[in-house]
C-alpha positions in Angstrom: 92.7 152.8 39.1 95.5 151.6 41.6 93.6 148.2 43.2 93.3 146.5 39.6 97.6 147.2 39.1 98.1 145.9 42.3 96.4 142.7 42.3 98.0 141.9 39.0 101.3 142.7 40.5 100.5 140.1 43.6 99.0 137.8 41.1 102.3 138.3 38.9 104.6 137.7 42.3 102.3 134.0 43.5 103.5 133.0 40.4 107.1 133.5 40.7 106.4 131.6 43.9 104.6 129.0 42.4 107.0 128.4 39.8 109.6 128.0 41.7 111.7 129.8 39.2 114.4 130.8 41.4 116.6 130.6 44.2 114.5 129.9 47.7 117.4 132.4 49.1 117.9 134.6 46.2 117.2 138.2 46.4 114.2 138.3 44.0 112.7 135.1 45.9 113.3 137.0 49.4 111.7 140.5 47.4 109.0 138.3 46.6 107.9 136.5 49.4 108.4 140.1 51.9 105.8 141.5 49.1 103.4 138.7 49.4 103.5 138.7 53.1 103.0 142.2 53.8 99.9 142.8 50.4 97.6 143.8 52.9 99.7 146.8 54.5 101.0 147.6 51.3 97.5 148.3 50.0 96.2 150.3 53.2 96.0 153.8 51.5 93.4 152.4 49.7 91.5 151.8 52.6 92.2 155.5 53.7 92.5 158.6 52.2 94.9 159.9 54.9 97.6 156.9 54.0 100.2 158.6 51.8 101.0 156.4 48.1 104.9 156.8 49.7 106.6 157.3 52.6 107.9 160.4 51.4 107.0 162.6 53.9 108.5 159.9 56.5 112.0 160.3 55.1 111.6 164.4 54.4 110.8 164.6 58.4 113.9 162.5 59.0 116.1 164.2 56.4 117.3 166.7 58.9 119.1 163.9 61.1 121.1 162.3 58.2 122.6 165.8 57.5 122.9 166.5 61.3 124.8 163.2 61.4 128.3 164.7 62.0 126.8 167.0 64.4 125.5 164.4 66.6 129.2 163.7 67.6 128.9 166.1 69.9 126.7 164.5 71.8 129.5 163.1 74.3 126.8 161.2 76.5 124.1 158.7 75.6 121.7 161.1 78.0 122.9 163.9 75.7 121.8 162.2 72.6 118.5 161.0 74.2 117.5 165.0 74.2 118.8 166.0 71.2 116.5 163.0 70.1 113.4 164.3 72.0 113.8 168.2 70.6 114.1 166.6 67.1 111.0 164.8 67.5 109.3 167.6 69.2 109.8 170.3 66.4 109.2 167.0 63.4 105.7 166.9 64.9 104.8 170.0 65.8 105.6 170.7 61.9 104.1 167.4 60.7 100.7 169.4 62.8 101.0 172.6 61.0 102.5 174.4 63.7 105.0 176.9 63.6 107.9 175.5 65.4 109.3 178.5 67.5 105.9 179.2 68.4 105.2 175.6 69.6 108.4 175.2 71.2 107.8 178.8 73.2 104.7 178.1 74.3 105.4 174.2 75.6 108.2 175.3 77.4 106.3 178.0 79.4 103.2 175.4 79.9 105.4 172.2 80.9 106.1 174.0 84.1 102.3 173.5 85.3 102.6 170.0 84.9 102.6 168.3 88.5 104.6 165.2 88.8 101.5 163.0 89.7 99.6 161.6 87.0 102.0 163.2 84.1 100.6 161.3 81.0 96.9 162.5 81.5 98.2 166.0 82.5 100.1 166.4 79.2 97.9 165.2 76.9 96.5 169.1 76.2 100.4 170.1 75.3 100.8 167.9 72.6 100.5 170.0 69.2 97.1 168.2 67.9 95.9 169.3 71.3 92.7 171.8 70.6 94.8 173.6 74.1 97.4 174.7 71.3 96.9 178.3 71.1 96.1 180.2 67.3 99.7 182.1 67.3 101.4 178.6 67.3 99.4 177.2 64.5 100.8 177.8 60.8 98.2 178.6 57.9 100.5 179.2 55.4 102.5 177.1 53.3 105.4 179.0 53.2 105.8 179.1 57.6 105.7 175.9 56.8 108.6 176.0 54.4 110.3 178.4 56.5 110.6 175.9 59.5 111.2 173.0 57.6 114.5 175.0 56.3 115.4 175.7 59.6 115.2 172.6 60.9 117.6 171.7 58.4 120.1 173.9 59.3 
């Protein structure tokens, strides 16, 4: 039902083009032409199921950091920042996995210490939380863990 509407739509937006009917520098021209360039990523969750309509659940993962944002003054160094960074990350994904965060976070901290400093990238591929290496406890069935650690993370 979607395809049909959004051709029409890039149909509708040539035309504007095409008709030159207003300003090369204008705002609608500029809205325009970024739609016409990007119609084929625009249209990719029709290609796959797994593509989200929205980015939705892009800016709910990255809500927590906007109201965070007077707490990341206390990150007095940029190193300081670059960790608070990585832990954020960390728990957004294991919760974008269906893990439960706590558990995740337990558990990789008590396995990152078997890591050996040669070859690090192909010895930490089984730590990262779509890893089959993840054990059962860290994994979150229910919807409301998942609500649970998304609050938290908010906090």
């Amino acid at each position: 039902k979607t395809k049909p509407i959004l051709d029409e739509f890039f149909i509708f937006c040539q035309g504007i083009k095409d008709a030159r009917c207003c300003l090369p520098k204008s705002r609608l021209s500029q809205g325009v032409q970024y739609v016409l360039d990007r119609s084929q990523e625009l249209m990719n969750f029709l290609n796959d199921g797994n593509c989200d309509v929205s980015n939705n659940t892009a800016e709910n993962s990255i809500r927590p950091f906007t109201v965070g944002r007077k707490n990341f003054l206390f990150n007095f160094t940029e190193n300081g920042a670059d960790v608070s960074a990585g832990y954020y990350t960390i728990i957004q994904t294991a919760i974008a996995n269906g893990l439960a965060p706590y558990k995740y976070l337990e558990w990789l901290l008590t396995e990152i210490s078997s890591v050996r400093p040669k070859n690090v990238l192909s010895n930490m591929s089984h730590l990262l939380p779509w890893s089959d290496k993840v054990p059962a406890d860290c994994r979150s069935n229910n919807l409301e863990d998942l609500r649970q650690a998304e609050t938290a993370s908010e906090d």
